[in-house]
N, C-alpha and C positions, 0 to 999 in steps of 0.2 A: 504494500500500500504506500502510497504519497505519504510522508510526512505532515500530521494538520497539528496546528497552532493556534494560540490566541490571537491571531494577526489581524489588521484593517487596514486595508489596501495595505499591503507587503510591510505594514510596519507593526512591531510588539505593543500589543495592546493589554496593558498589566489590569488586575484589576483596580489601581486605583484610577486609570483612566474611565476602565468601562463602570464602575461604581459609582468611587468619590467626584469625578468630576461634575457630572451633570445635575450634584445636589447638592456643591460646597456650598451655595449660596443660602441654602437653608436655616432661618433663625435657631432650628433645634439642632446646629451641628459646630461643631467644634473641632476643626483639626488642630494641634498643635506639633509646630513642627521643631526639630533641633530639642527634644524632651526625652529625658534618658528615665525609666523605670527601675526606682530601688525596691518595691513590695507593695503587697497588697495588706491595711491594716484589717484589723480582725478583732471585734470586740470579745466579752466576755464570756458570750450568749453563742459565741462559734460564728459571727457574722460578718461577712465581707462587708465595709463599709466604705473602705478610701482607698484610695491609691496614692502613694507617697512619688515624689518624682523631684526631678532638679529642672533645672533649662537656665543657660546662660548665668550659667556661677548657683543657680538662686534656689533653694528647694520648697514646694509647694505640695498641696494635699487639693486632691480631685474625690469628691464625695459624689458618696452615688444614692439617688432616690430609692430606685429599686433593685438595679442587681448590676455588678463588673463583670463585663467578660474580657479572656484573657486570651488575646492570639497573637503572643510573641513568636512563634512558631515551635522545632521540636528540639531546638535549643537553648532558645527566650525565656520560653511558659515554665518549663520546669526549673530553669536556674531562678526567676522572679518566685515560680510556688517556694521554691527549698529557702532563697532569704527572706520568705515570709512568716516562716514556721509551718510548711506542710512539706513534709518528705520522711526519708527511711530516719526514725531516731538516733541509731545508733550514728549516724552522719552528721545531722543537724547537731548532735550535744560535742562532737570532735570539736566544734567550732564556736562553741558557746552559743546558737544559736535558739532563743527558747522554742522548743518545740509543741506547737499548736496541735497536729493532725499527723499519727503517726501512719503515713502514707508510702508507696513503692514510686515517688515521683523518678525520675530517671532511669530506672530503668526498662528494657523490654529495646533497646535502641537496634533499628532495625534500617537499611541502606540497601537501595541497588549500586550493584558495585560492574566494573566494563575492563574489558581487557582490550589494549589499545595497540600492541606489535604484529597484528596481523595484518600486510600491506599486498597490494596489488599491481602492476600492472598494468594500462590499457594503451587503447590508441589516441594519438595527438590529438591537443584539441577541445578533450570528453571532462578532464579535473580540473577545479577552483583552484589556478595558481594567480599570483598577486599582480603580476601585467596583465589579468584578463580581469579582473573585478575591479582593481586601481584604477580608474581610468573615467575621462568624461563621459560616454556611453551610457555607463554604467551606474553612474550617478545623475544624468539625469531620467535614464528608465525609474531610477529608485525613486525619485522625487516629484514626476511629473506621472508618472503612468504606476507608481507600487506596484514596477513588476521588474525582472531581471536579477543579476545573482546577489547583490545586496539585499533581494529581500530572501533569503534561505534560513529557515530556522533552522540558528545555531550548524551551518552546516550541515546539517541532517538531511538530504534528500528522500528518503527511503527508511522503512521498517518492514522488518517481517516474526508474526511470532512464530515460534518454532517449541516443537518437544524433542529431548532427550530420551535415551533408554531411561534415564532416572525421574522422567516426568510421571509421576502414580496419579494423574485424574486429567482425561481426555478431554474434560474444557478447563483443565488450567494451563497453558505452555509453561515451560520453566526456564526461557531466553527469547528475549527478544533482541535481534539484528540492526544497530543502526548501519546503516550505506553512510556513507562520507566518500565523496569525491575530491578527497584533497587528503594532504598528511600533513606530521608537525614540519615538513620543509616547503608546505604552500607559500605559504609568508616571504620565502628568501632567507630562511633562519633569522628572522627577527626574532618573534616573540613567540610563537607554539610552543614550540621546545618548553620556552620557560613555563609557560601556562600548565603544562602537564606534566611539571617536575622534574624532567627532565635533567640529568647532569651533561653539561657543555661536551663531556668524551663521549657520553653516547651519542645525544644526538649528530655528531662530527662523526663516528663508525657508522654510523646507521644509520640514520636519513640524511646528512649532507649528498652522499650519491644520488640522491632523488630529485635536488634543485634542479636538475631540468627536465625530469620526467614529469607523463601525465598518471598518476596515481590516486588509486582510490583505497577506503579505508573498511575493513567490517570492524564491527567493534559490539558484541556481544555482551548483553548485558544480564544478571543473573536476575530472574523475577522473582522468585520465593526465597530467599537465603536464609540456611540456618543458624548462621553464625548472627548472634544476637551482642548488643555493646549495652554501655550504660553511659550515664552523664555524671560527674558530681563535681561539689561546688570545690574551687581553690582554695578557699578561706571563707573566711565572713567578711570581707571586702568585696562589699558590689559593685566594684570598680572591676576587680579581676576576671577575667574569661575563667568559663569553668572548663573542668578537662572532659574531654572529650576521649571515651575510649570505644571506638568503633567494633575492636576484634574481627576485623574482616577474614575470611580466609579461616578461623578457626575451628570451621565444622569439615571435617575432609568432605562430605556430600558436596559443599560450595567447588572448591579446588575440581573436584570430579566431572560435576555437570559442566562447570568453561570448559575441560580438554574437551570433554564431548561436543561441545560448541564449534569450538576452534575446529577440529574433524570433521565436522559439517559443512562449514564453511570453505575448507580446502576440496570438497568433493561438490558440493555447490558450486564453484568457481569452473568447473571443469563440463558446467551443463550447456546445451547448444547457446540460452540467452547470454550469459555471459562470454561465451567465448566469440559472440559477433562482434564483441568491443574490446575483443584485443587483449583480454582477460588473463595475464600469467604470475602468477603467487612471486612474491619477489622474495627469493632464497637465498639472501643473506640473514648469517646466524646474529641472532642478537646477543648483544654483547654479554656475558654473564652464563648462556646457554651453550656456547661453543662446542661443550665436551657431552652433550648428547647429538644421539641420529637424529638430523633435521626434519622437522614434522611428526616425530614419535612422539608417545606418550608423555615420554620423563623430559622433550623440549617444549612440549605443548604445557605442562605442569609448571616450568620453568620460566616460559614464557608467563603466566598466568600470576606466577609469583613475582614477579620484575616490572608487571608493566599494567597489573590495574587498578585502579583507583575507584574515587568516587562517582556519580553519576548523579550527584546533589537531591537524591530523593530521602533523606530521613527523616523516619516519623518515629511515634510508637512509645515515646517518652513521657506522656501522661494518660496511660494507655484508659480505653475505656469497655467499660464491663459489669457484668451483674454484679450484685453487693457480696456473692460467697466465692467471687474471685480474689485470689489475693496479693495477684499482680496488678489490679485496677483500681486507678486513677480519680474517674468521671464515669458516673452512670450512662446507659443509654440516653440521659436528656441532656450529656455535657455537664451535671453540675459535681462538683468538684465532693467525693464523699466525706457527711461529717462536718462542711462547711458551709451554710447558709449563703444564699445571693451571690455564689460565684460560681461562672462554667468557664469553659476549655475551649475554644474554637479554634482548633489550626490541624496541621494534621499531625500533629503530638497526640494525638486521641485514636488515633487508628490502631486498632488490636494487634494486626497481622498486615505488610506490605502491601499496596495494591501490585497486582499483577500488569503494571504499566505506567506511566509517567504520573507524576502528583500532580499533575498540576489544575486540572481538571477535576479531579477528588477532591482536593483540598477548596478548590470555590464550593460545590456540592455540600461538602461540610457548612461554610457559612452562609450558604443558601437555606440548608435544614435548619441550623443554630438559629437561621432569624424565624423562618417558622416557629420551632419551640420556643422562641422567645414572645413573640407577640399571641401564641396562643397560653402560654400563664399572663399575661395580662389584658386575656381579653380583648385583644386587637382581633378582627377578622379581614383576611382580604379581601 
Protein backbone atom coordinates (compact mmCIF):
# COMPACT_ATOMS: atom_id res chain seq x y z
CA UNK A 1 0.00 0.00 0.00
CA UNK A 2 0.86 3.85 -0.50
CA UNK A 3 2.16 5.33 2.55
CA UNK A 4 -1.02 7.66 4.12
CA UNK A 5 -0.52 10.40 6.53
CA UNK A 6 -1.99 13.25 8.25
CA UNK A 7 -1.02 15.55 5.34
CA UNK A 8 -3.13 18.74 3.59
CA UNK A 9 -2.00 19.37 0.30
CA UNK A 10 1.49 17.55 0.70
CA UNK A 11 2.02 19.36 3.92
CA UNK A 12 2.01 17.60 7.87
CA UNK A 13 -0.94 18.45 9.32
CA UNK A 14 -0.36 17.92 13.26
CA UNK A 15 -3.05 17.84 15.38
CA UNK A 16 -2.61 21.18 16.71
CA UNK A 17 -3.23 22.54 13.40
CA UNK A 18 -6.37 20.40 12.59
CA UNK A 19 -7.62 20.99 16.29
CA UNK A 20 -6.38 23.81 18.19
CA UNK A 21 -6.22 26.13 15.22
CA UNK A 22 -9.77 26.65 14.00
CA UNK A 23 -10.85 27.24 17.83
CA UNK A 24 -7.92 29.34 19.50
CA UNK A 25 -10.14 32.04 19.27
CA UNK A 26 -12.40 30.74 21.79
CA UNK A 27 -13.37 32.72 25.16
CA UNK A 28 -13.27 29.06 26.94
CA UNK A 29 -9.76 28.23 25.66
CA UNK A 30 -6.47 28.94 26.92
CA UNK A 31 -3.30 27.91 25.37
CA UNK A 32 -0.37 28.67 27.18
CA UNK A 33 2.75 28.50 25.46
CA UNK A 34 6.65 28.25 26.73
CA UNK A 35 4.89 26.51 30.33
CA UNK A 36 6.82 23.61 31.65
CA UNK A 37 4.62 21.19 34.15
CA UNK A 38 6.08 20.37 37.73
CA UNK A 39 2.75 18.16 39.13
CA UNK A 40 -0.50 17.74 39.47
CA UNK A 41 -1.61 18.98 43.23
CA UNK A 42 -3.82 16.51 45.15
CA UNK A 43 -5.80 17.31 48.05
CA UNK A 44 -6.70 15.27 51.20
CA UNK A 45 -9.82 13.80 49.85
CA UNK A 46 -7.44 12.00 46.87
CA UNK A 47 -8.51 14.91 44.55
CA UNK A 48 -6.84 16.24 41.58
CA UNK A 49 -7.35 19.95 41.84
CA UNK A 50 -4.29 22.04 40.28
CA UNK A 51 -1.60 22.00 38.37
CA UNK A 52 1.60 23.43 39.49
CA UNK A 53 3.60 24.86 36.43
CA UNK A 54 6.56 27.60 35.87
CA UNK A 55 6.73 29.88 32.52
CA UNK A 56 9.38 32.57 32.14
CA UNK A 57 11.22 32.20 35.55
CA UNK A 58 7.67 32.54 37.39
CA UNK A 59 5.66 29.51 38.82
CA UNK A 60 1.85 29.58 38.88
CA UNK A 61 -1.15 27.19 39.86
CA UNK A 62 -3.96 26.23 37.17
CA UNK A 63 -7.17 25.15 39.17
CA UNK A 64 -9.51 23.04 37.73
CA UNK A 65 -13.53 23.20 38.00
CA UNK A 66 -14.12 19.88 37.20
CA UNK A 67 -11.42 17.49 36.24
CA UNK A 68 -7.27 17.61 34.80
CA UNK A 69 -6.42 15.65 32.14
CA UNK A 70 -3.08 14.73 31.49
CA UNK A 71 -1.50 14.19 27.97
CA UNK A 72 2.13 14.77 28.24
CA UNK A 73 2.56 11.75 26.39
CA UNK A 74 4.32 8.19 27.23
CA UNK A 75 7.14 9.85 28.70
CA UNK A 76 5.59 13.22 30.06
CA UNK A 77 2.36 11.62 31.98
CA UNK A 78 4.15 9.29 33.93
CA UNK A 79 7.36 11.32 34.84
CA UNK A 80 4.41 14.43 35.83
CA UNK A 81 2.20 11.38 37.67
CA UNK A 82 5.55 10.00 39.79
CA UNK A 83 6.49 13.97 40.86
CA UNK A 84 3.17 14.04 41.84
CA UNK A 85 2.93 11.27 44.32
CA UNK A 86 1.29 8.51 42.04
CA UNK A 87 3.63 5.76 41.18
CA UNK A 88 5.41 2.32 42.25
CA UNK A 89 6.39 3.23 46.39
CA UNK A 90 9.16 1.71 46.68
CA UNK A 91 10.57 4.44 43.84
CA UNK A 92 8.77 7.49 44.91
CA UNK A 93 10.11 7.07 48.82
CA UNK A 94 14.10 6.56 47.15
CA UNK A 95 13.50 10.17 46.59
CA UNK A 96 11.79 11.43 49.28
CA UNK A 97 8.84 11.94 47.27
CA UNK A 98 5.53 11.76 49.53
CA UNK A 99 3.64 9.03 48.17
CA UNK A 100 -0.11 9.71 47.26
CA UNK A 101 -1.40 6.59 45.16
CA UNK A 102 0.61 3.41 45.28
CA UNK A 103 0.42 2.86 41.41
CA UNK A 104 2.73 0.79 38.53
CA UNK A 105 3.07 4.25 36.63
CA UNK A 106 6.01 3.59 34.24
CA UNK A 107 6.19 0.70 33.69
CA UNK A 108 4.67 -1.93 31.00
CA UNK A 109 7.00 0.56 28.39
CA UNK A 110 6.46 -0.82 25.02
CA UNK A 111 8.20 0.40 21.37
CA UNK A 112 8.24 -0.47 17.69
CA UNK A 113 11.61 -0.90 17.02
CA UNK A 114 13.22 -1.04 12.80
CA UNK A 115 16.34 -2.43 11.49
CA UNK A 116 17.93 -0.19 9.18
CA UNK A 117 21.34 -2.14 7.17
CA UNK A 118 19.22 -3.79 4.60
CA UNK A 119 20.10 -1.63 1.22
CA UNK A 120 19.30 -2.19 -2.21
CA UNK A 121 20.16 -1.45 -5.58
CA UNK A 122 18.08 -0.17 -8.51
CA UNK A 123 18.04 1.79 -11.67
CA UNK A 124 19.07 5.41 -12.34
CA UNK A 125 16.81 7.87 -11.65
CA UNK A 126 14.14 5.66 -9.24
CA UNK A 127 15.98 7.10 -5.40
CA UNK A 128 15.40 10.45 -3.36
CA UNK A 129 19.14 11.65 -3.60
CA UNK A 130 19.69 15.56 -2.70
CA UNK A 131 20.34 17.05 -6.45
CA UNK A 132 16.89 15.66 -7.26
CA UNK A 133 14.78 17.10 -4.38
CA UNK A 134 17.37 20.21 -3.80
CA UNK A 135 16.29 22.19 -6.24
CA UNK A 136 13.79 24.96 -7.69
CA UNK A 137 11.22 22.31 -9.38
CA UNK A 138 10.86 20.98 -6.49
CA UNK A 139 10.09 23.44 -4.31
CA UNK A 140 7.88 25.01 -6.19
CA UNK A 141 5.79 21.72 -6.97
CA UNK A 142 5.94 21.77 -2.91
CA UNK A 143 4.55 25.16 -2.53
CA UNK A 144 2.38 25.93 -5.34
CA UNK A 145 0.73 22.41 -6.23
CA UNK A 146 1.45 20.17 -2.54
CA UNK A 147 2.77 17.71 -4.71
CA UNK A 148 6.39 16.30 -5.74
CA UNK A 149 9.11 14.62 -3.47
CA UNK A 150 9.16 17.33 -0.69
CA UNK A 151 5.91 16.23 0.05
CA UNK A 152 6.96 12.26 1.15
CA UNK A 153 6.09 11.21 4.46
CA UNK A 154 9.18 11.04 6.26
CA UNK A 155 10.55 9.23 3.39
CA UNK A 156 8.29 6.44 3.52
CA UNK A 157 6.83 5.73 0.08
CA UNK A 158 5.50 2.23 0.63
CA UNK A 159 4.29 -0.36 3.49
CA UNK A 160 3.45 -3.61 3.54
CA UNK A 161 2.23 -5.84 6.53
CA UNK A 162 3.74 -9.18 6.43
CA UNK A 163 3.72 -12.50 8.93
CA UNK A 164 6.60 -14.48 10.01
CA UNK A 165 6.65 -18.25 10.89
CA UNK A 166 6.59 -16.76 14.54
CA UNK A 167 3.36 -14.61 13.77
CA UNK A 168 0.47 -17.04 16.09
CA UNK A 169 -2.97 -15.06 14.89
CA UNK A 170 -3.78 -14.68 11.08
CA UNK A 171 -5.07 -11.17 11.53
CA UNK A 172 -2.37 -9.82 13.55
CA UNK A 173 1.15 -9.53 11.17
CA UNK A 174 4.07 -9.23 13.28
CA UNK A 175 6.28 -6.79 10.76
CA UNK A 176 5.41 -4.27 8.82
CA UNK A 177 7.98 -3.10 5.78
CA UNK A 178 8.68 0.43 5.34
CA UNK A 179 10.08 1.11 1.36
CA UNK A 180 12.53 4.19 1.55
CA UNK A 181 13.88 5.08 -1.74
CA UNK A 182 16.98 6.64 -0.59
CA UNK A 183 19.63 5.80 2.23
CA UNK A 184 21.79 7.49 5.02
CA UNK A 185 24.00 8.61 1.86
CA UNK A 186 20.87 10.49 0.07
CA UNK A 187 21.91 13.61 1.64
CA UNK A 188 25.63 13.73 0.23
CA UNK A 189 26.62 12.53 3.82
CA UNK A 190 25.44 15.47 5.53
CA UNK A 191 23.26 14.62 8.01
CA UNK A 192 21.51 10.97 7.93
CA UNK A 193 24.25 9.21 9.11
CA UNK A 194 24.17 11.48 12.06
CA UNK A 195 20.36 11.25 12.49
CA UNK A 196 20.49 7.43 12.93
CA UNK A 197 23.58 7.31 15.04
CA UNK A 198 25.53 6.46 13.15
CA UNK A 199 29.48 6.47 13.86
CA UNK A 200 31.43 8.63 11.15
CA UNK A 201 33.63 5.00 10.26
CA UNK A 202 30.63 3.31 9.46
CA UNK A 203 28.93 5.38 7.60
CA UNK A 204 32.50 6.18 5.57
CA UNK A 205 32.65 1.77 5.08
CA UNK A 206 29.28 1.42 4.31
CA UNK A 207 27.29 3.86 2.77
CA UNK A 208 29.94 6.40 1.46
CA UNK A 209 30.11 3.92 -1.77
CA UNK A 210 26.50 4.70 -2.39
CA UNK A 211 26.92 8.60 -2.93
CA UNK A 212 26.24 8.06 -6.24
CA UNK A 213 24.12 5.33 -6.55
CA UNK A 214 20.32 5.08 -6.89
CA UNK A 215 19.24 3.02 -3.63
CA UNK A 216 16.52 2.02 -1.89
CA UNK A 217 15.90 1.20 1.80
CA UNK A 218 13.48 -1.90 3.56
CA UNK A 219 13.48 -1.29 6.91
CA UNK A 220 11.37 -3.70 8.82
CA UNK A 221 9.72 -2.89 11.62
CA UNK A 222 8.68 -5.40 14.73
CA UNK A 223 4.71 -4.81 15.46
CA UNK A 224 4.02 -6.81 18.75
CA UNK A 225 7.53 -6.89 20.76
CA UNK A 226 8.16 -8.75 23.64
CA UNK A 227 10.77 -7.10 25.08
CA UNK A 228 8.96 -4.76 27.57
CA UNK A 229 11.01 -1.27 29.21
CA UNK A 230 10.08 0.88 32.15
CA UNK A 231 10.53 4.62 32.97
CA UNK A 232 11.66 6.15 36.22
CA UNK A 233 12.37 9.34 37.71
CA UNK A 234 16.23 10.65 38.12
CA UNK A 235 15.61 12.25 41.38
CA UNK A 236 13.02 14.52 42.73
CA UNK A 237 14.35 17.39 40.58
CA UNK A 238 11.70 18.04 37.98
CA UNK A 239 14.11 19.73 36.10
CA UNK A 240 15.94 16.29 35.21
CA UNK A 241 14.99 13.83 32.22
CA UNK A 242 13.83 10.71 33.74
CA UNK A 243 15.73 7.54 32.52
CA UNK A 244 14.48 5.89 30.16
CA UNK A 245 15.03 2.16 29.82
CA UNK A 246 13.66 0.66 26.68
CA UNK A 247 15.40 -3.17 26.99
CA UNK A 248 14.97 -3.45 23.31
CA UNK A 249 16.02 -6.61 21.85
CA UNK A 250 15.76 -8.46 25.32
CA UNK A 251 13.06 -11.02 24.55
CA UNK A 252 15.10 -13.49 22.00
CA UNK A 253 11.39 -13.87 20.04
CA UNK A 254 12.05 -9.99 19.11
CA UNK A 255 15.81 -10.63 17.65
CA UNK A 256 14.20 -13.89 15.96
CA UNK A 257 11.03 -12.49 14.01
CA UNK A 258 13.64 -9.32 12.32
CA UNK A 259 16.09 -12.25 10.92
CA UNK A 260 12.90 -13.78 9.70
CA UNK A 261 12.18 -10.23 8.20
CA UNK A 262 15.23 -9.59 6.90
CA UNK A 263 14.98 -13.27 4.93
CA UNK A 264 11.85 -12.13 3.44
CA UNK A 265 12.95 -9.32 2.28
CA UNK A 266 16.07 -10.77 0.58
CA UNK A 267 13.76 -13.26 -1.25
CA UNK A 268 11.09 -10.53 -1.87
CA UNK A 269 13.68 -8.43 -3.74
CA UNK A 270 14.25 -11.39 -6.17
CA UNK A 271 10.30 -11.25 -7.22
CA UNK A 272 9.57 -10.24 -11.20
CA UNK A 273 8.05 -6.42 -9.50
CA UNK A 274 11.17 -5.65 -8.15
CA UNK A 275 13.47 -6.91 -10.39
CA UNK A 276 11.98 -4.58 -13.36
CA UNK A 277 13.63 -1.79 -11.31
CA UNK A 278 16.81 -2.80 -11.23
CA UNK A 279 16.55 -4.44 -7.85
CA UNK A 280 20.19 -6.05 -6.56
CA UNK A 281 20.65 -6.51 -2.50
CA UNK A 282 23.81 -4.44 -2.01
CA UNK A 283 26.52 -7.05 -0.50
CA UNK A 284 28.79 -5.28 1.38
CA UNK A 285 29.27 -6.67 4.89
CA UNK A 286 28.48 -4.28 7.49
CA UNK A 287 30.82 -3.22 9.47
CA UNK A 288 30.82 -5.32 12.99
CA UNK A 289 29.37 -8.47 11.00
CA UNK A 290 32.27 -9.38 8.75
CA UNK A 291 33.05 -12.66 10.29
CA UNK A 292 29.75 -14.33 9.49
CA UNK A 293 28.24 -15.82 5.93
CA UNK A 294 26.74 -12.80 4.21
CA UNK A 295 22.92 -13.05 4.47
CA UNK A 296 22.94 -16.03 7.08
CA UNK A 297 21.33 -16.25 10.10
CA UNK A 298 24.10 -15.39 12.62
CA UNK A 299 24.65 -11.98 9.91
CA UNK A 300 21.16 -11.35 9.74
CA UNK A 301 21.12 -11.49 13.92
CA UNK A 302 24.05 -9.20 13.77
CA UNK A 303 22.86 -7.04 11.53
CA UNK A 304 19.73 -6.61 13.73
CA UNK A 305 21.92 -6.14 16.73
CA UNK A 306 24.11 -3.15 15.13
CA UNK A 307 21.60 -1.21 13.28
CA UNK A 308 18.04 -0.88 14.86
CA UNK A 309 16.65 1.50 16.63
CA UNK A 310 13.73 3.27 17.55
CA UNK A 311 10.80 3.83 15.22
CA UNK A 312 9.29 6.61 17.99
CA UNK A 313 6.15 4.66 18.61
CA UNK A 314 6.13 4.27 22.71
CA UNK A 315 3.25 3.91 24.60
CA UNK A 316 2.07 1.63 27.40
CA UNK A 317 3.52 3.61 30.52
CA UNK A 318 0.26 4.56 32.23
CA UNK A 319 -1.19 1.45 31.01
CA UNK A 320 -4.94 1.13 31.23
CA UNK A 321 -7.15 -1.72 32.66
CA UNK A 322 -9.75 -3.35 34.96
CA UNK A 323 -9.34 -2.53 38.78
CA UNK A 324 -7.90 -6.49 39.47
CA UNK A 325 -5.04 -5.62 37.08
CA UNK A 326 -2.13 -4.84 38.76
CA UNK A 327 -0.14 -3.45 36.05
CA UNK A 328 -2.98 -0.67 35.53
CA UNK A 329 -2.78 2.62 35.58
CA UNK A 330 -6.24 4.35 34.23
CA UNK A 331 -9.56 2.58 34.02
CA UNK A 332 -11.31 1.94 30.94
CA UNK A 333 -12.80 5.73 31.32
CA UNK A 334 -8.82 7.04 31.42
CA UNK A 335 -9.27 8.13 35.08
CA UNK A 336 -6.31 7.67 36.97
CA UNK A 337 -7.12 4.79 39.99
CA UNK A 338 -7.63 5.92 43.43
CA UNK A 339 -7.42 9.51 42.31
CA UNK A 340 -10.46 11.64 41.96
CA UNK A 341 -10.84 14.25 38.78
CA UNK A 342 -7.92 13.06 36.84
CA UNK A 343 -7.42 10.91 33.42
CA UNK A 344 -4.69 9.95 31.02
CA UNK A 345 -5.09 10.94 27.50
CA UNK A 346 -2.05 10.06 25.31
CA UNK A 347 -1.13 6.84 24.25
CA UNK A 348 0.67 6.16 27.67
CA UNK A 349 -2.69 4.36 28.32
CA UNK A 350 -2.52 1.67 25.68
CA UNK A 351 -2.29 -1.81 27.34
CA UNK A 352 -0.59 -3.66 24.44
CA UNK A 353 1.27 -1.98 21.03
CA UNK A 354 -0.87 -1.13 18.27
CA UNK A 355 -0.06 -3.21 15.46
CA UNK A 356 0.91 -0.16 13.24
CA UNK A 357 1.96 3.44 13.58
CA UNK A 358 0.42 5.69 16.63
CA UNK A 359 -0.36 8.17 15.39
CA UNK A 360 -3.73 7.77 14.40
CA UNK A 361 -4.45 5.70 17.63
CA UNK A 362 -3.34 8.16 19.74
CA UNK A 363 -5.81 11.01 18.08
CA UNK A 364 -8.75 8.12 18.58
CA UNK A 365 -7.65 8.07 22.01
CA UNK A 366 -8.47 11.88 22.59
CA UNK A 367 -11.26 11.71 20.32
CA UNK A 368 -12.99 8.88 23.00
CA UNK A 369 -11.34 10.82 26.17
CA UNK A 370 -13.44 13.91 24.84
CA UNK A 371 -16.58 11.71 24.45
CA UNK A 372 -16.18 10.31 28.20
CA UNK A 373 -15.54 13.60 29.11
CA UNK A 374 -18.58 15.40 28.11
CA UNK A 375 -20.70 12.58 28.79
CA UNK A 376 -19.84 12.63 32.82
CA UNK A 377 -20.90 16.03 32.43
CA UNK A 378 -23.68 15.93 30.70
CA UNK A 379 -22.67 17.43 27.46
CA UNK A 380 -24.57 15.69 24.51
CA UNK A 381 -23.48 16.01 20.82
Amino acid sequence: MIAQGTTRRGRRCSTAKAFLRPVRLRKNLHISLFTFVHKVLIDRNDKAFAIKYEKHGRIGHAFAKKEIILSAGTIGSPTILMHSGIGPKEHLEEFGIPVIRDLPVGRNLQDHIGVFGLNFLAKKGLAFKQDRYEKLSSILKYYLKGEGPLTSIGGVEALAFMHTKYSNDSNLPDVEFHFIPGSPAADGGRHLWRAQGLPFEVYEEFYEPLLDKDVWTCLPMLLRPKSVGVIKLRSSNVYEYPLIYPNYLTHPLDTATLVEALKMMILMSETKAFREVGTRVYARPFPGCENHDLFSDKYFECLVRHTTQTIYHPVGTAKMGPSWDPEAVVDPELRVYGIKSLRVADCSIMPTIVSGNTNAPTIMIGERASDLIKAKWGYVA
